[in-house]
C-alpha positions in Angstrom: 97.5 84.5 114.7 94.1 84.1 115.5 94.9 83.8 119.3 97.1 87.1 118.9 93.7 88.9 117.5 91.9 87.4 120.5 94.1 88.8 123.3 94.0 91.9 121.7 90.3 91.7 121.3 89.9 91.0 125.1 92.1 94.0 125.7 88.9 96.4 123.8 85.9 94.3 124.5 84.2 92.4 127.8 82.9 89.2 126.5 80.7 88.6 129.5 78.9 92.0 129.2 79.1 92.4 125.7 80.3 95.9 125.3 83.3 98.1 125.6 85.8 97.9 128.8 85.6 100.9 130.4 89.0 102.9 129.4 87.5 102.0 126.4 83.7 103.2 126.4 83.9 106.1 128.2 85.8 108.1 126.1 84.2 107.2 123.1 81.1 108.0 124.5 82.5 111.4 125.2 83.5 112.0 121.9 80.2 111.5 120.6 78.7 113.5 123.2 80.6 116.7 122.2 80.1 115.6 118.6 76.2 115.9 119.0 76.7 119.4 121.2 78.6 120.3 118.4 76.0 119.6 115.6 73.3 121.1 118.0 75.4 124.3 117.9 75.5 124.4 114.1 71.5 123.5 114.2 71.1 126.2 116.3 73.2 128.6 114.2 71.6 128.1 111.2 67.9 128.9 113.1 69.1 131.9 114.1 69.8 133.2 110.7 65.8 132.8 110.2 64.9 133.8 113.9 66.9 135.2 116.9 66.5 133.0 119.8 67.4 133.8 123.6 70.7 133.1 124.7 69.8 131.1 128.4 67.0 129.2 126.2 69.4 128.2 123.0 72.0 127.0 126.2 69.1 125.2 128.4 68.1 123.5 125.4 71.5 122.0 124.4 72.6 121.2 127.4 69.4 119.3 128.4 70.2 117.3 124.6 73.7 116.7 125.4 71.9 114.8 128.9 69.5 113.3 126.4 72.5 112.3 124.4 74.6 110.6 127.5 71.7 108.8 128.1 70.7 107.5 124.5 74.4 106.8 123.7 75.3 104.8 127.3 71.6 102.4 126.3 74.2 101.4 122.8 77.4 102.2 124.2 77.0 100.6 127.9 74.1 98.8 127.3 72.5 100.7 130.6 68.9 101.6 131.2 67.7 104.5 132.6 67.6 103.6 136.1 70.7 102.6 136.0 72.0 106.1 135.4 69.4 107.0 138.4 66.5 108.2 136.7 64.4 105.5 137.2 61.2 108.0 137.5 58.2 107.0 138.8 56.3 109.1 141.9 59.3 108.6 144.6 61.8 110.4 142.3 59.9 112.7 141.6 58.9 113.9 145.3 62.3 113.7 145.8 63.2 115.4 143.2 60.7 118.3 144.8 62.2 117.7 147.8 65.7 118.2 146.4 64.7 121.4 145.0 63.3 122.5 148.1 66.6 121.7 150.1 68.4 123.3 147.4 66.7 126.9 147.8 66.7 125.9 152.2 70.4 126.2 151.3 71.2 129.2 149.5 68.9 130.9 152.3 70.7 129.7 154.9 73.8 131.0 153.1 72.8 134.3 153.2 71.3 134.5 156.0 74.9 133.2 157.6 76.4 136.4 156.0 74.1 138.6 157.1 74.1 137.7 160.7 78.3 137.7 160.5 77.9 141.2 159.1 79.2 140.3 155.8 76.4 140.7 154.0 74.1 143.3 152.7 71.5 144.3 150.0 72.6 146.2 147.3 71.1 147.6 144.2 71.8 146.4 140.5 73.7 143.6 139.1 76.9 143.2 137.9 78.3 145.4 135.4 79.8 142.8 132.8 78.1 139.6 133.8 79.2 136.1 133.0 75.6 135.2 132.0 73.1 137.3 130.2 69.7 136.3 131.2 67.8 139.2 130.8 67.4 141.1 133.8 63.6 141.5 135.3 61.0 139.1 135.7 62.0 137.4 132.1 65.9 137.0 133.8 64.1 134.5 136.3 62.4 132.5 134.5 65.6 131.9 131.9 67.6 131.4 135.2 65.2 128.6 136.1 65.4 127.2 132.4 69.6 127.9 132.2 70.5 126.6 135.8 67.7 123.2 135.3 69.5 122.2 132.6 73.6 123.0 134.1 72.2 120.9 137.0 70.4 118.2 135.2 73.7 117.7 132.9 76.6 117.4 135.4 74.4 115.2 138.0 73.7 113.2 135.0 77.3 113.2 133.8 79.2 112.9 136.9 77.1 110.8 139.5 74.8 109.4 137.1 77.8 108.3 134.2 81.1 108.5 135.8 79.8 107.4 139.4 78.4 104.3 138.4 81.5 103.4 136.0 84.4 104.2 138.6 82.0 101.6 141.3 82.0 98.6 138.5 85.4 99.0 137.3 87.2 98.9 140.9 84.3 96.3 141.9 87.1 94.0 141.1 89.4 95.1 143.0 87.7 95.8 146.4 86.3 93.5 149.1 82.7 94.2 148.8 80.1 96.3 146.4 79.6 98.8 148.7 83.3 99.5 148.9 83.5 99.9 145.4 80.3 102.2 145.4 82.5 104.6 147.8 85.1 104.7 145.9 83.1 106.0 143.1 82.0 108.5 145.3 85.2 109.7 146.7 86.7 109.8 143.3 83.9 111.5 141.3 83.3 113.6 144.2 87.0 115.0 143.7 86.5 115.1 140.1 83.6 117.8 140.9 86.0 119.7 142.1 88.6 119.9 139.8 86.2 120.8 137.1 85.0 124.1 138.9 88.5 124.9 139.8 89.6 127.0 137.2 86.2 128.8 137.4 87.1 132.9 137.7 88.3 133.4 141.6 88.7 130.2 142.2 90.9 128.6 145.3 91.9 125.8 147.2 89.3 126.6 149.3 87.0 126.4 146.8 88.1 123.1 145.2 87.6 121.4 148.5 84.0 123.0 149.2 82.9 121.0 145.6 84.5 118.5 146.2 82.6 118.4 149.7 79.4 119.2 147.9 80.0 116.7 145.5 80.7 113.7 148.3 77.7 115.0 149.9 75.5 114.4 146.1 77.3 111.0 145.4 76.6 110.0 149.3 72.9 110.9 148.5 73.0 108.8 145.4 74.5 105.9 146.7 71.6 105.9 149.7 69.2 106.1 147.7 70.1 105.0 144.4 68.6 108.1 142.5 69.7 111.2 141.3 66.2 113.1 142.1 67.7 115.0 145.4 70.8 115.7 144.0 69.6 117.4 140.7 67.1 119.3 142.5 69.7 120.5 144.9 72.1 121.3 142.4 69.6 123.3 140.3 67.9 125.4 143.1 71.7 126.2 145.3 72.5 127.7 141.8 69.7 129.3 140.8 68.9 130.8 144.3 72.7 132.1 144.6 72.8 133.2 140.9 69.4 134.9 140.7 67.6 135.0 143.8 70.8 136.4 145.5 72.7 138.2 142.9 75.7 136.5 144.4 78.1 134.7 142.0 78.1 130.9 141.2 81.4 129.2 141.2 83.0 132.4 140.3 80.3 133.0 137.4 77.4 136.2 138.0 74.6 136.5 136.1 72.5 139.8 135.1 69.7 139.0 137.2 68.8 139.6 141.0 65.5 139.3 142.8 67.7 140.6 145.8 71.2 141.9 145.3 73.2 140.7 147.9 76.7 142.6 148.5 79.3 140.3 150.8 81.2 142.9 152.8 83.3 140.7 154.8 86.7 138.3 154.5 87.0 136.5 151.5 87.7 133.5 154.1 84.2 133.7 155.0 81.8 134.7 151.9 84.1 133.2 148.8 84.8 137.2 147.3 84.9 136.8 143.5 83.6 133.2 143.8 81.3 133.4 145.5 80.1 131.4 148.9 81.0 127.8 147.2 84.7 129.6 147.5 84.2 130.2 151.8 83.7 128.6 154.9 80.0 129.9 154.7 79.4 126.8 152.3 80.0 124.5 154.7 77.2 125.9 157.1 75.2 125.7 153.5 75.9 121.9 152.5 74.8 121.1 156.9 71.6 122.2 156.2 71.2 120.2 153.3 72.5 116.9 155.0 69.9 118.0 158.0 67.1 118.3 155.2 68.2 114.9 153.6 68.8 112.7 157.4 65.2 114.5 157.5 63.7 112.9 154.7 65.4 109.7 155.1 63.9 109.6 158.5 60.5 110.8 157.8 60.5 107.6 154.9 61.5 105.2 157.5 64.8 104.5 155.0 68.0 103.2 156.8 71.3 105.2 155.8 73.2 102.9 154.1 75.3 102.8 150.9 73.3 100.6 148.2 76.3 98.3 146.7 73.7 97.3 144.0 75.3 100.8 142.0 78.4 99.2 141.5 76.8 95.9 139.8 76.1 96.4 136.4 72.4 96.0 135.4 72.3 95.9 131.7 69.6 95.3 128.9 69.8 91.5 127.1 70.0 91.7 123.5 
């Protein structure tokens, strides 16, 4: 009997890490997840009975929790630290993480710049009728589509490359020849995972779903060079917020009520993404070359080798 209740133990729990097997973890650590996000919502709710709050703010704010919350509950759950989930901190991450946010906006510009020159794009006047997401309009619209878009990049880097990433590289570590195999493999697979979760975004194609999924081989690549998520999460915020409110263009098939400049595409949907936006046309992939040029850039003026760091893929958990 008590070898029966053994087997079946081994079949929950990893004696030699002390925690949950993976099939195991990471869905309990998404139910909790979505359990906080839901009590932050009913928090929320009951402070707006006293005080109305804005609507990009009250969604910045819980979606930068719910990051707070993967990262509390995988320190219990996974027994991981910070830098394990690849926010280690510290100055480096943080100039790249000024560096990503740079490369990010470098992006979006060379986007529309692409347009323009193919004669597919041109600046309009106004914003979309019904948007997607209300941030205000005006100078005030910016600064919530700073706050809205940090915290939409912030969560999915976190959640994807940071969480799902690293889990995918131990769990086929097994399985595979060497660590860096197995950190490829997490790339490939997350990076296709990316994709899938954008593609029933409004005007969404198979186009589309294979620009993420490019976008999100090109972040998981960055991540497993470097082993942080500091140029990936700036990217990810700035390409949004400079399509989304610099631009006026729509974000994965989302537009918001704010424009600095609003950009009109003119051309084949091929080219500019129509109702999706550029991540839905060929124009993204001119977008995500810039970005590995700013990134082979970096890495060069650093003195770093390209490499993929296999050391993702090892587990490095607290004692205890």
């Amino acid at each position: 009997m008590d070898e029966r209740i053994g087997a079946i133990r081994q079949l929950f729990w990893n004696p030699e890490e002390k925690r949950l097997r993976a099939p195991v973890r990471i869905p309990v650590l998404f139910a909790l997840v979505l359990l906080v996000v839901q009590l932050l919502f009913a928090v929320i709710a009951g402070i707006e009975l006293l005080v109305t709050l804005p609507g990009p703010v009250t969604n910045a704010v819980v979606l930068v929790l719910a990051t707070v919350a993967i990262a509390g509950l995988s320190w219990f759950i996974d027994r991981r630290r910070l830098r394990d989930l690849g926010l280690g901190g510290g100055r480096t991450w943080l100039v790249e993480l000024l560096v990503g946010l740079g490369a990010g906006l470098a992006m979006s510009g060379v986007a529309v710049a692409t347009l323009a020159v193919a004669g597919a794009a041109t600046i309009g006047s106004g914003t979309a009728a019904a948007p997607d997401i209300a941030l205000g309009g005006n100078a005030v619209g910016v600064f919530y589509g700073v706050v809205f878009f940090g915290g939409v990049g912030l969560l999915e880097e976190v959640l994807v490359r940071g969480y799902l990433l690293v889990n995918v590289a131990e769990g086929i570590r097994g399985f595979v020849d060497t660590d860096r195999t197995a950190t490829l493999v997490g790339v490939v697979g997350t990076a296709g995972l990316f994709g899938v979760l954008h593609a029933a975004n409004p005007g969404g194609t198979a186009l589309s779903l294979v620009n993420i999924s490019l976008a999100g081989l090109f972040f998981g690549l960055v991540y497993a060079m470097t082993g942080r998520l500091a140029f990936p999460i700036g990217i990810h915020i700035t390409w949004n917020f400079g399509l989304g409110v610099l631009f006026g263009l729509p974000v994965s098939g989302l537009v918001t009520d704010t424009a600095v400049l609003a950009v009109e595409t003119t051309g084949r949907d091929l080219l500019t993404g129509g109702s999706f936006g550029p991540e839905g046309g060929l124009v993204m992939l001119v977008a995500l070359a810039a970005g590995v040029v700013v990134f082979l850039a970096w890495m060069w003026l650093q003195g770093d080798t390209l490499s993929i760091d296999g050391e993702i893929a090892v587990p490095e958990l607290w004692n205890g």
